[in-house]
C-alpha positions in Angstrom: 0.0 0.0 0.0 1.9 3.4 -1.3 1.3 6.6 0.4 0.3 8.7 -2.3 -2.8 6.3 -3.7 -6.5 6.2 -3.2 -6.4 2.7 -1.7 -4.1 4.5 0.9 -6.1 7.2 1.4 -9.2 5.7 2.3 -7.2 3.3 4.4 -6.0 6.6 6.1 -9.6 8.1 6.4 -10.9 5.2 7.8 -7.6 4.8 10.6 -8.1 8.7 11.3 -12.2 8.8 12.2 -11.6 5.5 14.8 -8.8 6.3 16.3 -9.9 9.9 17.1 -13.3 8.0 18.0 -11.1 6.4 20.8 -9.6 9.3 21.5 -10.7 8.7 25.5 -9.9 5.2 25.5 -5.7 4.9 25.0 -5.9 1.7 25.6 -8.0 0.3 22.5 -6.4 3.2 20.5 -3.6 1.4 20.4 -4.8 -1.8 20.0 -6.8 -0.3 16.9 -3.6 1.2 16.0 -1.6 -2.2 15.9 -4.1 -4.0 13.9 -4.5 -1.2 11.1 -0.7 -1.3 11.4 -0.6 -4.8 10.0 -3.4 -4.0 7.8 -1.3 -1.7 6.2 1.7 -4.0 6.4 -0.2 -7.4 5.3 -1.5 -5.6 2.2 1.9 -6.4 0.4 2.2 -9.6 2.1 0.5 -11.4 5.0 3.0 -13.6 5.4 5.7 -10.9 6.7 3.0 -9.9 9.5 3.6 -13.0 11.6 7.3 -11.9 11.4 6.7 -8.8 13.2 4.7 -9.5 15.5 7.4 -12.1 16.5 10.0 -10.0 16.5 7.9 -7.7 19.1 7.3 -10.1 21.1 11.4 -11.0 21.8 12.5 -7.5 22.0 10.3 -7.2 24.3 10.8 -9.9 26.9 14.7 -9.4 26.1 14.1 -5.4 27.3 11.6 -6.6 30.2 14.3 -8.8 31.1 17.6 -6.8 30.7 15.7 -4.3 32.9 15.0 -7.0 35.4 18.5 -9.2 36.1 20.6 -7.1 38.0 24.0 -8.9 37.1 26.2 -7.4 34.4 27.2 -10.4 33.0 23.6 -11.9 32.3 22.5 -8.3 30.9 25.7 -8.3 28.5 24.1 -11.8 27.3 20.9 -10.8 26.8 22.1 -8.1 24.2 24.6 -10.3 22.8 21.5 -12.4 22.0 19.4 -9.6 21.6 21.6 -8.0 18.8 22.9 -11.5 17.2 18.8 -13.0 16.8 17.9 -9.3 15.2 21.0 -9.4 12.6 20.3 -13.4 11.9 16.8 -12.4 11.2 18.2 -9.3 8.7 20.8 -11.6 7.5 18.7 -14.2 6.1 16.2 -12.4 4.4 18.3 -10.0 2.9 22.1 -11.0 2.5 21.0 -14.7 2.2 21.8 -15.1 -1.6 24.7 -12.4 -1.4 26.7 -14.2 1.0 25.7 -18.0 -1.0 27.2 -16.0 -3.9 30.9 -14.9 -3.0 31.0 -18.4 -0.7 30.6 -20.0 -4.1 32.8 -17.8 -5.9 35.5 -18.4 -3.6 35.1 -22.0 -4.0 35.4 -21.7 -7.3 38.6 -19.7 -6.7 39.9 -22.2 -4.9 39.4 -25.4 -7.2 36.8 -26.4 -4.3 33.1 -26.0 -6.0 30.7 -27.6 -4.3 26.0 -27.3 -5.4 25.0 -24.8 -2.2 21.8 -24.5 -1.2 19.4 -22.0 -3.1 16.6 -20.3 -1.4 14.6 -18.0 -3.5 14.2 -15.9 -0.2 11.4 -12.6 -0.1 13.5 -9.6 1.2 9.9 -7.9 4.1 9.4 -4.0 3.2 11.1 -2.3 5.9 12.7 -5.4 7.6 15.8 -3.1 7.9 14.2 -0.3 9.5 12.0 -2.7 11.9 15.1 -4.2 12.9 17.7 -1.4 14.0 14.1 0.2 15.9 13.9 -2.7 17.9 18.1 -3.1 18.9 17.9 0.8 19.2 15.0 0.2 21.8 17.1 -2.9 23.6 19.9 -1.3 23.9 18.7 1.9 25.4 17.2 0.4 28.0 20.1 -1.7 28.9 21.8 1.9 28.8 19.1 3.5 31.7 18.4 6.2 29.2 14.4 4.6 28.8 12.6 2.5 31.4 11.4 -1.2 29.6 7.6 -0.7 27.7 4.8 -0.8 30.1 3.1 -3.3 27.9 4.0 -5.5 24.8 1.0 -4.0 23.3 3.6 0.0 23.2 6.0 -1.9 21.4 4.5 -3.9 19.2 2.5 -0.1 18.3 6.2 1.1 18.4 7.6 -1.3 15.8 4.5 -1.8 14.0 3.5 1.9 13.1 2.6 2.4 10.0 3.2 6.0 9.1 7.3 4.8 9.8 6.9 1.0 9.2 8.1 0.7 5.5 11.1 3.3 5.0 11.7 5.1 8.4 12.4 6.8 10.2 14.0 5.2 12.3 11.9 6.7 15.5 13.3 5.1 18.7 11.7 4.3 21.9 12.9 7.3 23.5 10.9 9.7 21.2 7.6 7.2 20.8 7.2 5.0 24.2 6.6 8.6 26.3 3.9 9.1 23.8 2.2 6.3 24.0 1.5 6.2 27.5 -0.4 10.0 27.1 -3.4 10.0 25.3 -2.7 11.9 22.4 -4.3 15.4 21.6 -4.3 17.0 18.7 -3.7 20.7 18.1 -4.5 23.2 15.3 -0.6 23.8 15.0 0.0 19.9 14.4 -3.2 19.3 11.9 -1.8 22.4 9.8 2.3 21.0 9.9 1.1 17.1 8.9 -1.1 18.8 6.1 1.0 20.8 4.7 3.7 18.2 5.3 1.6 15.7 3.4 1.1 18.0 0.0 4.9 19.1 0.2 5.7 15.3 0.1 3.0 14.5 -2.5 4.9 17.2 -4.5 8.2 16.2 -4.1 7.4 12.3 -4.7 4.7 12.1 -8.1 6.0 15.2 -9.7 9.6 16.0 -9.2 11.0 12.4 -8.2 8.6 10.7 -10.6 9.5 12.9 -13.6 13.5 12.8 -13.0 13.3 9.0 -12.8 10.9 8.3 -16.1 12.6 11.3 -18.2 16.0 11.1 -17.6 17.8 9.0 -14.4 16.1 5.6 -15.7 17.3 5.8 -19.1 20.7 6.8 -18.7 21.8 4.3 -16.0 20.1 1.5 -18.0 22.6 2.1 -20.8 25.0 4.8 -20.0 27.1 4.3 -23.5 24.1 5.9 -25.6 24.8 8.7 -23.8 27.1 11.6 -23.9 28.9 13.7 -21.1 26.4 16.2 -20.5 23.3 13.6 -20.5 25.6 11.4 -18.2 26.3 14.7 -15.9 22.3 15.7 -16.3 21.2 12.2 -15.4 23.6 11.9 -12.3 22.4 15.7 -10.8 19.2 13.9 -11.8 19.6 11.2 -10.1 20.7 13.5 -6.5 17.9 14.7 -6.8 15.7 12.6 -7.2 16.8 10.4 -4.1 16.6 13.2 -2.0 12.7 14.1 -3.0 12.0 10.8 -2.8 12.8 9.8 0.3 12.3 12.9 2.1 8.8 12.6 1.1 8.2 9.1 2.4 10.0 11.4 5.8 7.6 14.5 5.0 4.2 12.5 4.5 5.4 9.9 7.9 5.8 12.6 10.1 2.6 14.4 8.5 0.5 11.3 9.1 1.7 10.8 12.4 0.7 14.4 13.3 -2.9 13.9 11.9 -2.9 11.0 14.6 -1.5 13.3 17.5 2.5 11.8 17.6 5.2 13.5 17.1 8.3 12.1 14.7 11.9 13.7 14.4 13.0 15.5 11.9 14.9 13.1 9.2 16.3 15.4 6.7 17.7 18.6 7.0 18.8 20.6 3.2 21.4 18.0 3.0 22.8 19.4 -0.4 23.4 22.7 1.5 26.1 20.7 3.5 29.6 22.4 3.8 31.4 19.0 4.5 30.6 15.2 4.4 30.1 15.4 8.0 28.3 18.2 7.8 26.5 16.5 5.1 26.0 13.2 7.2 24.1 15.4 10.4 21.5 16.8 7.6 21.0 13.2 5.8 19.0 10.8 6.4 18.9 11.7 10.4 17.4 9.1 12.2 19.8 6.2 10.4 23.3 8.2 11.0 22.5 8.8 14.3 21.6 5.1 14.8 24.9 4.4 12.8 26.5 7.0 15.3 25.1 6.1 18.7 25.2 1.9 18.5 28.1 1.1 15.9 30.8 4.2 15.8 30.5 5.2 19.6 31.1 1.6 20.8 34.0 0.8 18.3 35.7 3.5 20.1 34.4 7.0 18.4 37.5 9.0 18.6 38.6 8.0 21.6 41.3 6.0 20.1 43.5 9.1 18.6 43.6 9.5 14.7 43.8 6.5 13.5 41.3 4.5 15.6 38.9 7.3 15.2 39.6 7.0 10.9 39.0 3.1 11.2 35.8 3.5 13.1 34.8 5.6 10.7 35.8 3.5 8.0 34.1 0.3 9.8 30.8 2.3 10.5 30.6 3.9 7.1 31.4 0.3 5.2 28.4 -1.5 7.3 26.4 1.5 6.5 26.7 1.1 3.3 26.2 -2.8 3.5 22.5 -1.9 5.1 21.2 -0.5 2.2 21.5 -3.7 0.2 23.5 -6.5 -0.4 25.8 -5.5 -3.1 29.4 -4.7 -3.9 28.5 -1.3 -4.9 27.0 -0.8 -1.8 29.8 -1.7 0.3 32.1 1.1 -2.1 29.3 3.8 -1.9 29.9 3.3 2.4 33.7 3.1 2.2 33.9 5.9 -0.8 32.0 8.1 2.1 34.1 6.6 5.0 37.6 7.4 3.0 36.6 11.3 2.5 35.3 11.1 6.1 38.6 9.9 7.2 40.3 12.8 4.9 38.2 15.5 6.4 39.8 14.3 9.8 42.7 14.0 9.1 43.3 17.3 7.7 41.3 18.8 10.7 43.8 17.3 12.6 47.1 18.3 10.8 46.3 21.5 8.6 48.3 24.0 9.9 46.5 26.4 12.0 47.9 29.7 10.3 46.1 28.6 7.5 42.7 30.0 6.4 39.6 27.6 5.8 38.4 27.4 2.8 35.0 29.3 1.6 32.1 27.9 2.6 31.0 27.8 -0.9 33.6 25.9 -2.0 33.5 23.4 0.6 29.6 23.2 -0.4 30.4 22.5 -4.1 33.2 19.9 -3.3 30.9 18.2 -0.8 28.0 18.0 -3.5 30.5 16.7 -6.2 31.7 14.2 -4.0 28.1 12.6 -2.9 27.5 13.0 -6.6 29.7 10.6 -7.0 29.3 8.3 -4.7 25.3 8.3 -6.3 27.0 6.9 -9.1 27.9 3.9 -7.4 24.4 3.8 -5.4 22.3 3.8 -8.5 24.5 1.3 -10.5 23.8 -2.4 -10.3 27.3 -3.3 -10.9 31.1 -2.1 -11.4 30.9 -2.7 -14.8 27.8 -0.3 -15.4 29.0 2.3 -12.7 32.2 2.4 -14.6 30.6 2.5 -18.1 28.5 5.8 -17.0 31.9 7.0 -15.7 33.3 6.9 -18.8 31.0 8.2 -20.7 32.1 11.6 -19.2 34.7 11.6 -22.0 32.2 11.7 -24.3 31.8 15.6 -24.1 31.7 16.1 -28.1 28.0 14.0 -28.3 25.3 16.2 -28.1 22.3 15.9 -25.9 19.6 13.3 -26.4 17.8 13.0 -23.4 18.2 16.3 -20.9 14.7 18.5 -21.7 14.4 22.5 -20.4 11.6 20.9 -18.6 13.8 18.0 -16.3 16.3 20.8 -16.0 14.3 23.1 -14.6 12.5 20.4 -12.1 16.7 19.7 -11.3 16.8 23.5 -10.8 13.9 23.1 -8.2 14.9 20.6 -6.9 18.8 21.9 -5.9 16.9 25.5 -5.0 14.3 24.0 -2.3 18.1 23.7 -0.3 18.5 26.9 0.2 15.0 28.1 1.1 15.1 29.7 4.3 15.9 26.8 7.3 12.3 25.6 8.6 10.2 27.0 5.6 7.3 24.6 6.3 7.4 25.4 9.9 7.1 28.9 9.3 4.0 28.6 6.9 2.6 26.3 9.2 2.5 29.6 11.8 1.1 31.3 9.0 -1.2 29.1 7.3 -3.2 28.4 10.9 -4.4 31.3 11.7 -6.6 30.8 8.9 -10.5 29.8 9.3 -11.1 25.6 9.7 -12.7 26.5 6.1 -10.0 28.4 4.1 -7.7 26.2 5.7 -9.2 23.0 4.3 -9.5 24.7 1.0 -5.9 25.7 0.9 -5.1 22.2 1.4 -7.3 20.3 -0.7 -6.6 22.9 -3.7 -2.8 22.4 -3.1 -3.1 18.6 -3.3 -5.4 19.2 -6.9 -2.9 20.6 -7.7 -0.3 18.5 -7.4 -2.5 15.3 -8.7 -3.3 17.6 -11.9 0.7 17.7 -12.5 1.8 14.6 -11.4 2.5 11.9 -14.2 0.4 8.6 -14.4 1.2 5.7 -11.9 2.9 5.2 -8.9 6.3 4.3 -8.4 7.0 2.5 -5.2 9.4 4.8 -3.2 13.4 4.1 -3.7 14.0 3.0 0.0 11.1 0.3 0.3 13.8 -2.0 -0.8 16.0 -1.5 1.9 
């Protein structure tokens, strides 16, 4: 079930009048909540429900009990188990055929083939996200910084929500477990932000993403050597942004629909393309999974506690697993170590540029930064080496003339570059605005805003880049 479809928005309609119906009763809220939750979720594939409901249920009786045992050494257990049942369960269903691969490659290699065992295994929407929520949740609570759930019905809502379910954010118990034990109330200042969030989203998602990827992005990395240097350098500032609007408005219409339902998501993206560093760029991208990267994976390596070069390896290590989360590919694991290496180089020469020296404009670091994630798109969007280097190449082909770039896509990539640098919190600020209007010429600003964006969208719905991760 896609966000921006009429199934969903009935669905929505529907989830919206009941809850608010139970807007007294908490309780049976949230058990409403849960079940239109897997709704939602069983509408691509039953199957996958009885999978989260599982994985729920252990979370929470390892939390309940971590919280419980008071000796060190059991609690250390119960997160080793904890973390090691949540990564088999990730493993399997989405690095199962990756890993068969290379063994058998190796093998091969070395004169030793053997027949493996092939499972044609479904990869669950959002398994990733679902999983990291839940070791978040653990974890913190082995840390003191949350009490355990009061119930196993608050975190089965927790993981099960299905305004984040599919593609994040990653919302940890921290920011929804307080919520849940208040009955929610919704005010004029929230309804306004989630509607306006909603038709920002719509926008980004069926006009700008949707046009980049069926105009240009989709048929230059399909076959990179039809194409000449400017297509290839179109289709790749394409391609930036078109990520970018895509997934920000899964983040825009999540938190919008979680504000119609009176809860309260964190921001997840942040004018990343405005970024004067690739750290800078990593605070503003993708929020809720660098933190997550950042608070259970680089802090316990050893952060930068272990001088320069422990502090460069973690970031290598974190970056090169970070990468490996958003799919099981080789080009994956490059686009996380391309990111970790200039990482490391930005530290290093923090570390050992001599201090009489000047920094560099922030408008050059901006276009360097930009370039380099540029880049690394490159890699992300490729389904191999072979075709990431092909589109590389075609960059020497600056004497071919344009084919496929249109005034029209280069003006959506226009748009699409200028909404970073639209003054910080623009939607926030309309929000204060836009609700001091009547409940009437409110609801008509919104509905004609969404008109319009259904009267300039394209046909058809494409589902949104990070449902396969």
């Amino acid at each position: 079930m896609l966000f921006p479809t009429m199934i969903f928005g009935l669905f929505f309609l529907f989830v919206y009048a009941t809850a608010w119906s139970l807007e007294r009763e908490n309780g049976r809220r949230k058990v409403f909540l849960v079940l239109a939750s897997w709704v939602f979720y069983g509408w691509w594939d039953w199957r996958f429900v009885g999978l989260l409901i599982l994985s729920a249920i252990f979370n929470w009786w390892v939390a309940a009990s971590v919280a419980k045992t008071g000796a060190k050494s059991t609690r250390h257990w119960l997160i080793a188990l904890c973390v090691a049942v949540n990564l088999t369960v990730l493993g399997f269903f989405k690095y199962y055929g990756f890993f068969v691969d290379q063994l058998g490659e190796a093998l091969k290699l070395m004169h030793w083939e053997r027949d493996l065992p092939l499972l044609n295994v479904i990869l669950p929407v959002g398994v990733s996200f679902f999983t990291f929520q839940a070791i978040s949740y653990v974890v913190d609570v082995h840390r003191g910084k949350i009490p355990p759930a009061k119930s196993l019905l608050d975190v089965m809502l927790m993981m099960s929500f299905f305004p984040h379910l599919v593609a994040g954010p990653i919302v940890r118990g921290a920011d929804l477990l307080p919520q849940f034990n208040q009955t929610p109330r919704l005010t004029r200042g929230m309804a306004t932000h989630g509607m306006l969030l909603i038709a920002w989203g719509l926008l980004k998602k069926t006009v700008i993403a949707s046009e980049l990827a069926a105009g240009l992005v989709d048929p230059v990395f399909f076959d990179p050597s039809q194409y000449g240097a400017l297509d290839l350098l179109a289709g790749t500032y394409g391609y930036a942004v078109q990520i970018y609007c895509d997934f920000s408005a899964y983040s825009d219409m999540a938190i919008g629909l979680a504000a119609l339902l009176g809860y309260r998501f964190p921001r997840n993206f942040d004018q990343p393309y405005r970024a004067t560093s690739l750290q800078d760029f990593w605070r503003r991208w993708h929020i809720s999974l660098s933190s997550w990267l950042r608070d259970y994976l680089y802090i316990p390596l050893g952060g930068s506690r272990g001088g320069l070069f422990g502090t460069c390896r973690n970031l290598l290590i974190t970056m090169v697993l970070g990468g490996l989360w958003h799919g099981a590919s080789w080009t994956f694991v490059a686009w996380g170590g391309l990111h970790g290496g200039v990482l490391c180089i930005e530290r290093i020469w923090q570390e050992m540029r001599p201090k009489a020296w000047p920094k560099w404009p922030a408008i050059l670091g901006l276009l360097v930064t930009f370039h380099v994630v540029c880049l690394s798109w490159i890699l992300f969007r490729s389904e191999s080496f072979d075709q990431a280097l092909a589109f590389l190449q075609g960059f020497g082909r600056i004497d071919q003339g344009i084919t496929q770039l249109t005034p029209f896509l280069l003006g959506i990539i226009v748009i699409g570059l200028g909404m970073h640098f639209l003054p910080p919190r623009a939607i926030e600020s309309v929000t204060r605005g836009v609700k001091a209007l009547p409940s009437p010429a409110l609801g008509v600003t919104v509905a004609l805003i969404i008109l319009l964006v259904e009267a300039m969208r394209p046909e058809g719905v494409a589902p949104f880049i990070y449902y396969q991760f």
